[in-house]
C-alpha positions in Angstrom: -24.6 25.1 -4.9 -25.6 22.0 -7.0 -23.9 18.9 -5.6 -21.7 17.9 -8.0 -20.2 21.3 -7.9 -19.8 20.6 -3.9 -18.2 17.5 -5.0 -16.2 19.2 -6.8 -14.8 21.3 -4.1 -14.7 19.0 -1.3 -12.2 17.2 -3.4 -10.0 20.5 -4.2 -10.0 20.5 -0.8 -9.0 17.3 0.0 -6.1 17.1 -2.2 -5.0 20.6 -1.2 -5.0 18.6 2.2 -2.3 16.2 0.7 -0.5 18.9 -1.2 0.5 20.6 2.4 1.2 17.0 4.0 3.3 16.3 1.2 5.1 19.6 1.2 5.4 20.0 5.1 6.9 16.1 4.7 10.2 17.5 3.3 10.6 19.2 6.6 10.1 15.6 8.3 12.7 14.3 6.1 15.3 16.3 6.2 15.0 16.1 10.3 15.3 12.7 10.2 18.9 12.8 8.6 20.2 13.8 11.9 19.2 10.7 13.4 18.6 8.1 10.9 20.6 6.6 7.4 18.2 7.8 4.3 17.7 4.2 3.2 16.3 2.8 6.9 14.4 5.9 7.0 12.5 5.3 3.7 11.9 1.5 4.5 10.5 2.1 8.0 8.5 5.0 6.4 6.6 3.5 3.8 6.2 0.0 5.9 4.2 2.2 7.9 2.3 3.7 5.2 1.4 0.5 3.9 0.2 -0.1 7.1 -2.2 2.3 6.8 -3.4 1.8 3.5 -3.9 -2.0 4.2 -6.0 -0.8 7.2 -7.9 1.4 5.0 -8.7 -1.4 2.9 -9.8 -3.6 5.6 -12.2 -0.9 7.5 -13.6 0.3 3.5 -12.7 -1.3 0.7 -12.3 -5.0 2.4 -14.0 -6.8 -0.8 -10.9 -5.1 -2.6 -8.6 -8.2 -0.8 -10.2 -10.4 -2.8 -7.9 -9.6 -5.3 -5.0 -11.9 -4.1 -7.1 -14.8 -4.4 -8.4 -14.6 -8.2 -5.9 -16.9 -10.4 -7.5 -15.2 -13.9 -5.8 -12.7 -15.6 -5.1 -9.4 -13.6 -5.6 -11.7 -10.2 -2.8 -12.0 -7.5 0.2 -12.9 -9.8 -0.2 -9.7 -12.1 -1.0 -7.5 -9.2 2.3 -8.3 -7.4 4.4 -8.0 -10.2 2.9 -4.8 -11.4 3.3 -3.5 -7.2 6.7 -4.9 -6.9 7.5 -3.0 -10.2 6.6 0.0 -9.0 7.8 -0.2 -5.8 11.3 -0.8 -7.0 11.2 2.1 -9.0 9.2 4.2 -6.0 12.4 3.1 -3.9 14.9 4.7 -6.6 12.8 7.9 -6.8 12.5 8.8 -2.9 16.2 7.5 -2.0 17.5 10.1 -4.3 15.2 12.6 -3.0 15.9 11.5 0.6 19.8 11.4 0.0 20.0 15.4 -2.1 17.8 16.7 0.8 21.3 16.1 2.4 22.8 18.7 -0.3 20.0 21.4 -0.8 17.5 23.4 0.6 14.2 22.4 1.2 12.1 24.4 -1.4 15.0 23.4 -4.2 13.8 19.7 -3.0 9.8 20.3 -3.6 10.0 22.5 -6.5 12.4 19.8 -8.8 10.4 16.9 -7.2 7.2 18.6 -8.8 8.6 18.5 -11.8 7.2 15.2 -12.7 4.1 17.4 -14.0 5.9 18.7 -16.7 8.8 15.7 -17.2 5.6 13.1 -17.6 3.8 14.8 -21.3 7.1 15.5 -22.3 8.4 11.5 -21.5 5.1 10.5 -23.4 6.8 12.3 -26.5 9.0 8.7 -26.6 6.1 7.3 -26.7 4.8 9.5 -29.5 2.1 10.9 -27.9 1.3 14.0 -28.7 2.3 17.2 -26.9 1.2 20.1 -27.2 2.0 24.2 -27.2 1.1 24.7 -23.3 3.3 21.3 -22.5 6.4 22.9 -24.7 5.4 26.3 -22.6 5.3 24.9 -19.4 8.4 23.0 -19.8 10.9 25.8 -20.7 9.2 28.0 -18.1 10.1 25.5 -15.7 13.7 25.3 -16.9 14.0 28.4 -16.8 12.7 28.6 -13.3 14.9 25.9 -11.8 18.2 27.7 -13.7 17.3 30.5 -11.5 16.6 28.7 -8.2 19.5 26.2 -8.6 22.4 28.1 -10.3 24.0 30.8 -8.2 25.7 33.9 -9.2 28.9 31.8 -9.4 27.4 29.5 -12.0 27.3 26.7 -9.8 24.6 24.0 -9.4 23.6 22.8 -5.5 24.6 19.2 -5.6 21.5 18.0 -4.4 19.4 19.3 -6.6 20.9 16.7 -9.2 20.1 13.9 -7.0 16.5 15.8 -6.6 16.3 16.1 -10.8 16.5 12.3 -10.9 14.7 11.5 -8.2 11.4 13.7 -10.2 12.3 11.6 -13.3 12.3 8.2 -11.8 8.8 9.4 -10.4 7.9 10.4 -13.9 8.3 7.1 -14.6 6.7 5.8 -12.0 3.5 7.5 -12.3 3.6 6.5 -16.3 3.6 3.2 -15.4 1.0 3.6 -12.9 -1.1 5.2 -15.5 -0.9 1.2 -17.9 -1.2 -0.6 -14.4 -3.7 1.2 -12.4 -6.1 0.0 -15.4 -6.1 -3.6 -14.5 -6.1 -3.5 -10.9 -7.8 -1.9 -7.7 -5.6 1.3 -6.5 -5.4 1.0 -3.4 -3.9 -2.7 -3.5 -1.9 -1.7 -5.9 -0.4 1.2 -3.7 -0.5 -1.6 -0.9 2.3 -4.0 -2.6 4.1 -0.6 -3.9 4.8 0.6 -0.8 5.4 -2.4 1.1 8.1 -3.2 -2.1 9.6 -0.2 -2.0 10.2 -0.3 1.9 11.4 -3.9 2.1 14.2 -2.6 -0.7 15.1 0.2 1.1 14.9 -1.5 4.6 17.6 -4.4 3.4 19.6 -1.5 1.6 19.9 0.5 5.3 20.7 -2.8 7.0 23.2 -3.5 5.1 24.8 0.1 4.8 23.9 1.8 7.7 24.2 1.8 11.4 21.1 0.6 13.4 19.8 0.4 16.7 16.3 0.8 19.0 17.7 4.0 20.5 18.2 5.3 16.3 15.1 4.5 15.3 13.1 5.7 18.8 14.8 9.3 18.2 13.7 9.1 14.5 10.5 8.2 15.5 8.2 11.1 14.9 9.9 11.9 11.7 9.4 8.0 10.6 5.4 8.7 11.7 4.8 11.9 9.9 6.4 10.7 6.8 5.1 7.2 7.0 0.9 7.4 8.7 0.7 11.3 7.0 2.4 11.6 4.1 2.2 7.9 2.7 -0.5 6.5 4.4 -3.1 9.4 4.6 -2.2 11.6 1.8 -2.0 9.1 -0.5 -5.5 7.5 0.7 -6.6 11.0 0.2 -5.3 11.7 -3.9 -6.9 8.1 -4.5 -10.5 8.9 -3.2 -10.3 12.7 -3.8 -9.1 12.2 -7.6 -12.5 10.0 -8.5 -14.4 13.6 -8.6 -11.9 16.4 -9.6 -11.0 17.3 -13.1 -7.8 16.3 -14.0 -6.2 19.2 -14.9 -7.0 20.5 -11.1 -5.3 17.8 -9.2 -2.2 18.2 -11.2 -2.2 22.2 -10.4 -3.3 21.4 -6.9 -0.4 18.8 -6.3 2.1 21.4 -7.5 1.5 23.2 -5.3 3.8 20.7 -3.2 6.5 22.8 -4.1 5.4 25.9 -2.8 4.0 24.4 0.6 8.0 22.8 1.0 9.1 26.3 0.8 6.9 27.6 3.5 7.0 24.7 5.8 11.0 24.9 5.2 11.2 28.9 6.1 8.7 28.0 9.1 9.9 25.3 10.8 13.9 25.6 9.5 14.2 29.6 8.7 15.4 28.4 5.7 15.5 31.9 3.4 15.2 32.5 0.0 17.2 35.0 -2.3 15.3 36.9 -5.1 17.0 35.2 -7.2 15.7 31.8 -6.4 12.4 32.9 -5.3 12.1 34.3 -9.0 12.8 30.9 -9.7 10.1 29.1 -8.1 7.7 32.0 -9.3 8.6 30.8 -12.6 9.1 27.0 -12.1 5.0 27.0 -10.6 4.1 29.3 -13.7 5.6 26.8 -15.4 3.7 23.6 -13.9 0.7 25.6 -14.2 0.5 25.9 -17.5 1.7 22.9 -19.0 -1.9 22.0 -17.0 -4.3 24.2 -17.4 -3.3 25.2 -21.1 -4.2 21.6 -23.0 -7.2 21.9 -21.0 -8.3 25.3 -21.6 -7.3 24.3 -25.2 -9.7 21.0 -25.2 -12.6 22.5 -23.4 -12.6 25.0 -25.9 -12.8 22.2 -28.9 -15.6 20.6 -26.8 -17.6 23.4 -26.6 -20.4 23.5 -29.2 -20.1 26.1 -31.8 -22.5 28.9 -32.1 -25.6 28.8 -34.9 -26.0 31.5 -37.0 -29.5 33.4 -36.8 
């Protein structure tokens, strides 16, 4: 095995690594609404997970600090605005998430949340970008699939699935604008001032809204740490260094997968079940994120490839 190709696969692996943390994560979160408001538990989560991202940076990417004190263009005043940008928009995202994990089941939560694969190509179309036959594909495969896993026999819609619809398209957006701002700035101080934003906005929210105490928080406490050091902290940390040496087209296949690890850790830990119905539904909705990948790609590397001479 040549080394890039280990490279490769070591990162596959790695993400894969964050795929289940992020999956498992929805169990984590949906413990913690017995013991803590949504909006303290999101603020003392990613607090923590900008905790460990800044000690990350210090222990191996400390010249990446130096950051905050350049005063030319794309120094400390652009990267805070562009993190507290995010973050305020991260903060919208995962509230609604945590909230319609309130009103749902667990695998409804990670399947629509990984719907930001297919709701990003399809939000570039506003920005006339072009999309192409697998996007199109992907998407109504995915509709499809979520009619299936959210609409009952009765024709009715879980009511947290909504809140988990527009929680994926606030990430959507998110993630666009990480795309524009990740250009100009290191990532990992730009996740840094994202997450501390988006917890400081979501700690004030709980403060104001929600009861709290030492004894709430202390039985909250392992759910706060698996979502926050795991999930935020280490996952994250994981995407940024694993996605420098996979394809593209890979991580986004490998981070659906999210879904499908929800649903597993949910019937695990939870015995959450499944009916036919719905688990046709996921079948579909992964189908669905799969090919809106791997399609444009297959279709690209195909372009790229040189064509034959004739003897």
């Amino acid at each position: 095995m040549n080394p890039d190709t280990r490279q490769h696969l070591r990162a596959n692996v790695l993400m894969l690594i964050a795929a289940i943390i992020w999956g498992s994560a929805f169990v984590a979160q949906r413990l913690s609404l017995a013991e803590i408001g949504p909006f303290l538990f999101t603020g003392l989560r990613f607090l923590l997970g900008a905790l460990v991202v800044l000690v990350t940076i210090v222990c191996v990417r400390r010249e990446a600090l130096a950051e905050l004190s350049k005063r030319e263009p794309g120094g400390a005043r652009e990267l805070l605005g562009a993190g507290a940008l995010l973050g305020v928009v991260l903060s919208a995202s995962i509230s609604l998430q945590q909230i319609g994990l309130q009103y749902t089941r667990i695998a409804n939560a990670g399947f629509i949340s990984s719907l930001y694969v297919v709701i990003v190509p399809l939000l570039g179309v506003l920005f006339r970008h072009r999309t192409g036959v697998g996007t199109w594909l992907g998407a109504t495969l995915a509709a499809v699939g979520m009619y299936f896993l959210s609409v009952n026999d009765h024709f009715a819609v879980l009511y947290g699935d909504w809140y988990q619809l527009a929680g994926a398209l606030f990430i959507s957006l998110q993630m666009m604008l990480v795309g524009r701002l990740a250009q100009r700035h290191d990532t990992l101080m730009l996740a840094l001032v994202q997450f501390v934003t988006c917890g400081l906005v979501c700690l004030l929210i709980g403060l104001v809204i929600e009861p709290i105490s030492f004894t709430v928080i202390a039985r909250a406490a392992p759910t706060i740490l698996y979502g926050g050091a795991l999930s935020v902290g280490v996952a994250y940390t994981i995407q940024v260094v694993a996605q420098k040496y996979a394809a593209p087209s890979h991580a986004a296949v490998i981070f659906s997968m999210e879904g499908v690890f929800a649903a597993l850790a949910g019937w695990l830990v939870l015995g959450e079940t499944l009916s036919t119905r719905a688990l046709f539904g996921c079948a579909l909705m992964l189908a669905g994120l799969i090919v809106c990948q791997v399609m444009p790609a297959w279709r690209r590397g195909r372009k790229s490839l040189p064509s034959a001479s004739s003897s």
